[in-house]
C-alpha positions in Angstrom: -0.3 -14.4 -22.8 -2.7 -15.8 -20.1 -1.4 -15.4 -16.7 -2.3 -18.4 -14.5 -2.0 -18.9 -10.9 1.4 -20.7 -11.3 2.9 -18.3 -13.3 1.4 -15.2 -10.6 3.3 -17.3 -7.9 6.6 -16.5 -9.5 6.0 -13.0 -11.1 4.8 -12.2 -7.6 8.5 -13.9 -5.7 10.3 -11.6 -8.4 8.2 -8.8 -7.2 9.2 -9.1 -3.4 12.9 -9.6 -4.3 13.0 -6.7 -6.0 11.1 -4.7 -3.4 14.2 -5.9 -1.4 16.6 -4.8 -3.6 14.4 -1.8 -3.7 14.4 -0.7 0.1 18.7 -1.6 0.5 19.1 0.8 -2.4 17.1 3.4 -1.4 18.1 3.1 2.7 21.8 3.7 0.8 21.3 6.8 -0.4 18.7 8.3 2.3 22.3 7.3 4.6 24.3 10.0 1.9 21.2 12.5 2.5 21.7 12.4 6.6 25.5 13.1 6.8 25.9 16.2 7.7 24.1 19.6 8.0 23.4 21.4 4.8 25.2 24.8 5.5 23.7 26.8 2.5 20.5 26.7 0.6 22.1 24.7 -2.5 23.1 22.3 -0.3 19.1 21.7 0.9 18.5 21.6 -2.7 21.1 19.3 -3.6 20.2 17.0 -0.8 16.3 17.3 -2.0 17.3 16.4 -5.2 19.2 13.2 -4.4 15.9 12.3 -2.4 13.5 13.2 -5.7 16.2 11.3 -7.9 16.2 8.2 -5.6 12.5 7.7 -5.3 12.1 7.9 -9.0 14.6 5.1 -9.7 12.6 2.8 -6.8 9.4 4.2 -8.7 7.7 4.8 -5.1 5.0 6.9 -4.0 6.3 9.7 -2.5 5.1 13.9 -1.7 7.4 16.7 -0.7 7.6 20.3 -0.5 9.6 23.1 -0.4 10.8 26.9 0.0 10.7 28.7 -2.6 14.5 29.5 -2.2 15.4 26.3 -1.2 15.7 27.1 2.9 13.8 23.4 3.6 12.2 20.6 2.0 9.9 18.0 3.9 9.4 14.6 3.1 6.4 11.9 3.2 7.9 8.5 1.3 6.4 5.1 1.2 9.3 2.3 1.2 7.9 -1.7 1.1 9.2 -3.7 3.5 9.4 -7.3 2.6 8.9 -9.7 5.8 8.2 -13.4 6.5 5.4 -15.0 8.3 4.7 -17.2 10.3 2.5 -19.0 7.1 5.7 -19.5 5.6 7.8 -18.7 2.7 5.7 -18.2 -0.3 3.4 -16.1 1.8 5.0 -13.0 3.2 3.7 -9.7 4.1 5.1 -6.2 2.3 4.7 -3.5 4.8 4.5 0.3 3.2 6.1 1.7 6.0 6.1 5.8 5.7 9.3 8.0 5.8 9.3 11.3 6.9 12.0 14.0 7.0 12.7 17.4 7.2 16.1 19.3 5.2 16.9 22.7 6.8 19.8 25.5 5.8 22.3 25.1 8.9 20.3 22.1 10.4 20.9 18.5 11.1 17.9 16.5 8.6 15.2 14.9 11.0 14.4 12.1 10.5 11.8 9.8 12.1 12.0 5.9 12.2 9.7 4.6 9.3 5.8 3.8 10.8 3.7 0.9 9.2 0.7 2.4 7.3 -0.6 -0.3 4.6 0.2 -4.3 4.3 -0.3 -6.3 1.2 -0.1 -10.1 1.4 2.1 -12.1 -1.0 -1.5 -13.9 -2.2 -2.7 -10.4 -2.8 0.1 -10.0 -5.3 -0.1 -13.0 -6.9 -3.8 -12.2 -7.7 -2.9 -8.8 -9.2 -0.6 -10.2 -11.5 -3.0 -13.0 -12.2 -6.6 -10.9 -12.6 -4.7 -8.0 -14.2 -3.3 -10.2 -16.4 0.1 -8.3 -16.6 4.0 -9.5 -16.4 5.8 -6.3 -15.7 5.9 -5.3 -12.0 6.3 -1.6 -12.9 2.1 -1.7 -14.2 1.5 -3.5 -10.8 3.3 -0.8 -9.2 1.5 2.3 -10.9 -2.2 0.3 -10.3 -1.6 0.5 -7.1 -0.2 3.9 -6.6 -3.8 5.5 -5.1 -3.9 2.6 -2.8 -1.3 3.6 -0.7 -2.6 6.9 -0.5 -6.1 6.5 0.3 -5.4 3.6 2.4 -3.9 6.2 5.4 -7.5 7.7 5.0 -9.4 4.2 4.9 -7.5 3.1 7.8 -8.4 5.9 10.0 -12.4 5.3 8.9 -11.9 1.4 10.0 -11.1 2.8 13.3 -13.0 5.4 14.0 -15.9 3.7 12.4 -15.7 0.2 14.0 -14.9 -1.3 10.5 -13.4 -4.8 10.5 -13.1 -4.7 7.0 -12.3 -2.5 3.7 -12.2 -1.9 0.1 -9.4 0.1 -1.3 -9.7 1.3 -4.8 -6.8 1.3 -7.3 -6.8 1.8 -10.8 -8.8 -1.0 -12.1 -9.9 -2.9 -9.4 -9.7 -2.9 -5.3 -7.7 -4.9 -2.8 -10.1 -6.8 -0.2 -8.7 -6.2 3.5 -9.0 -6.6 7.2 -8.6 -4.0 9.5 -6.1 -4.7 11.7 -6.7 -2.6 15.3 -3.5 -3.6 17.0 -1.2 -2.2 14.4 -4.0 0.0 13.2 -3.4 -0.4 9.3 -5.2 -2.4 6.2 -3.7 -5.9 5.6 -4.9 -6.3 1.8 -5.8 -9.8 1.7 -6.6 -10.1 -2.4 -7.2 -8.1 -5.0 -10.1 -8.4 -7.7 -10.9 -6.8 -11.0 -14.3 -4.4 -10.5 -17.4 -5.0 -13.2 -17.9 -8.6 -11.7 -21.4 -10.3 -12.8 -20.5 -12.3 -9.1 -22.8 -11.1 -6.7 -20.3 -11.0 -3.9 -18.1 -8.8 -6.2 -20.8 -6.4 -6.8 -21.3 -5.2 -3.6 -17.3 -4.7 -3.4 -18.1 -2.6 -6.4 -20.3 -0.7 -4.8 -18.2 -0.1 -2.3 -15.4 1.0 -4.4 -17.3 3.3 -6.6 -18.4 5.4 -3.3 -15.3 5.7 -1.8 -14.0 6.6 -5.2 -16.3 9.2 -6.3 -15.7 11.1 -2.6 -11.6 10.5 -3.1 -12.1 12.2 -6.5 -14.4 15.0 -5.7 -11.8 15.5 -2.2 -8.9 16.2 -4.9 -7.4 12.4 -5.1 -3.7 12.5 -4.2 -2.3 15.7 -4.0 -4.8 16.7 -1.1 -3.3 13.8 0.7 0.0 15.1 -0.1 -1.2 18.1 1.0 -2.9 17.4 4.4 0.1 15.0 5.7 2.8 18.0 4.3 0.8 20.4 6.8 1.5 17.7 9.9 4.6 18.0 11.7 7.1 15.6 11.1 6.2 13.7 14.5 2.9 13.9 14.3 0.8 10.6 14.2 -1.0 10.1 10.9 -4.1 8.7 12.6 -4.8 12.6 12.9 -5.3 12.9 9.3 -8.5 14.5 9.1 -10.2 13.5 5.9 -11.5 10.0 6.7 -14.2 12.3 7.9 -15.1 13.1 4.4 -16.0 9.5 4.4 -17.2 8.3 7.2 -21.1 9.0 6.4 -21.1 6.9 3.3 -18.9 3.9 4.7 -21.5 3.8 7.8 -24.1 2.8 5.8 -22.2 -0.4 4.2 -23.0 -3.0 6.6 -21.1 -5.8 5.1 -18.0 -3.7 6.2 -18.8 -4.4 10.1 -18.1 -8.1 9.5 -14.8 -10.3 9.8 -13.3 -11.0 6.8 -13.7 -14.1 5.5 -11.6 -15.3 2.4 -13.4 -15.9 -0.8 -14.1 -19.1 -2.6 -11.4 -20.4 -4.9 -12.5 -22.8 -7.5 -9.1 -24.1 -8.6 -7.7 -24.1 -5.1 -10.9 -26.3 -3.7 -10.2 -29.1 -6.6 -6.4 -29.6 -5.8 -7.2 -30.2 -1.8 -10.3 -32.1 -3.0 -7.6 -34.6 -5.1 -5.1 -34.6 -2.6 -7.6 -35.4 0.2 -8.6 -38.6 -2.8 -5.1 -39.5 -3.1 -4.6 -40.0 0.6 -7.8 -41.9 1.1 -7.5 -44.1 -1.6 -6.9 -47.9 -0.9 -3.2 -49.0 -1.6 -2.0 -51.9 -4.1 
């Protein structure tokens, strides 16, 4: 079946509602995780496990560690938040805000309010259905499982490196985004398949394949897990060190530097072209 634009509009709405449903379900159990203070080691455990066990069920991205005997466990979990804009209704923003706690024998669990590390657009959303050509949210979901990881990295480049602009990779493709400096995260703005014969699309390849090949040969996800598991609970993720690892290549990408600047859409362009006909022509 051939996903079109119309039918991406409304597998993207189900999408959003179900991140809703997603986050109120989730913020019920995290509530069952804070009462009280675990007073022996299988209480940390059991406490982890009701965390593991409700991030499965969401399907989020999440990292976490632990004593071997089960005296803590820390926490790094990224929970969409679904909010409106001022653009309207049918093009909200999903914040991936990330959760961090800490579960200690004979402690209270801290917990710090969620901070805003990655935004993807509704249009973003639509596109990925669209472009992947899938129906079932939970492949849009795993495609864009790296994203959110190597966005905290990305992000930190974009500032440190002047970016206005960036590519994040996922599994097969990349979302296009804008930096934003005042909130200090990547707002995806769309998201395209890689392979293009478009010109334009080639240099995003480009672009992708660098940042890829350094997030593979760094270790991918689990040294992200790794490097944010080492900060304190908190600690500000801008201090995450390995946008370092990239900032070399990304400095030579000019294009990056720029504003961004949505791309041309065909099929949008002829529906304001007949619209803008329908009002301008003369009336019976």
């Amino acid at each position: 079946m051939l996903v079109d634009q119309s039918l991406s509009k409304g597998l993207a709405d189900t999408l959003l509602v179900e991140f809703d449903d997603i986050h109120v379900e989730f913020i019920r159990s995290l509530r069952q995780v804070l009462i009280g203070k675990p007073q022996k080691r299988k209480s940390v455990r059991e406490k982890s496990e009701r965390m593991l066990q409700a991030g499965e069920r969401a399907a989020l991205t999440q990292f976490y560690a632990h004593h071997p005997r089960w005296r803590w466990s820390t926490w790094n979990i990224f929970l969409p938040f679904v909010t409106q804009t001022d653009a309207g209704r049918f093009n909200r923003l999903v914040f991936y805000k990330n959760l961090r706690l800490h579960i200690a024998n004979s402690k209270r669990v801290e917990f710090v309010e969620p901070r805003k590390v990655f935004a993807v657009t509704e249009h973003a959303f639509e596109r990925l259905f669209q472009r992947l050509n899938v129906l079932n949210a939970f492949q849009v979901r795993e495609e864009i499982h790296d994203a959110i990881c190597i966005s905290l990295i990305l992000s930190e480049a974009a500032s440190q490196l002047g970016l206005q602009q960036m590519v994040v990779p996922t599994k097969s493709g990349a979302f296009l985004c804008h930096f934003d400096a005042d909130d200090h995260l990547l707002v995806a703005k769309t998201w395209v398949k890689l392979e293009s014969a478009d010109p334009v699309r080639r240099k995003v390849d480009h672009a992708a394949e660098v940042i890829l090949s350094i997030y593979r040969s760094m270790g991918q996800d689990k040294t992200v897990a790794r490097c944010i598991g080492e900060m304190p609970i908190y600690s500000d993720l801008s201090e995450i060190y390995l946008w370092e690892l990239f900032a070399e290549a990304l400095g030579r990408i000019d294009w990056l530097r720029d504003k961004y600047v949505p791309g041309f859409d065909a099929v949008g362009s002829v529906w304001k072209l007949a619209r803008k006909q329908g009002r301008d022509s003369p009336r019976s």
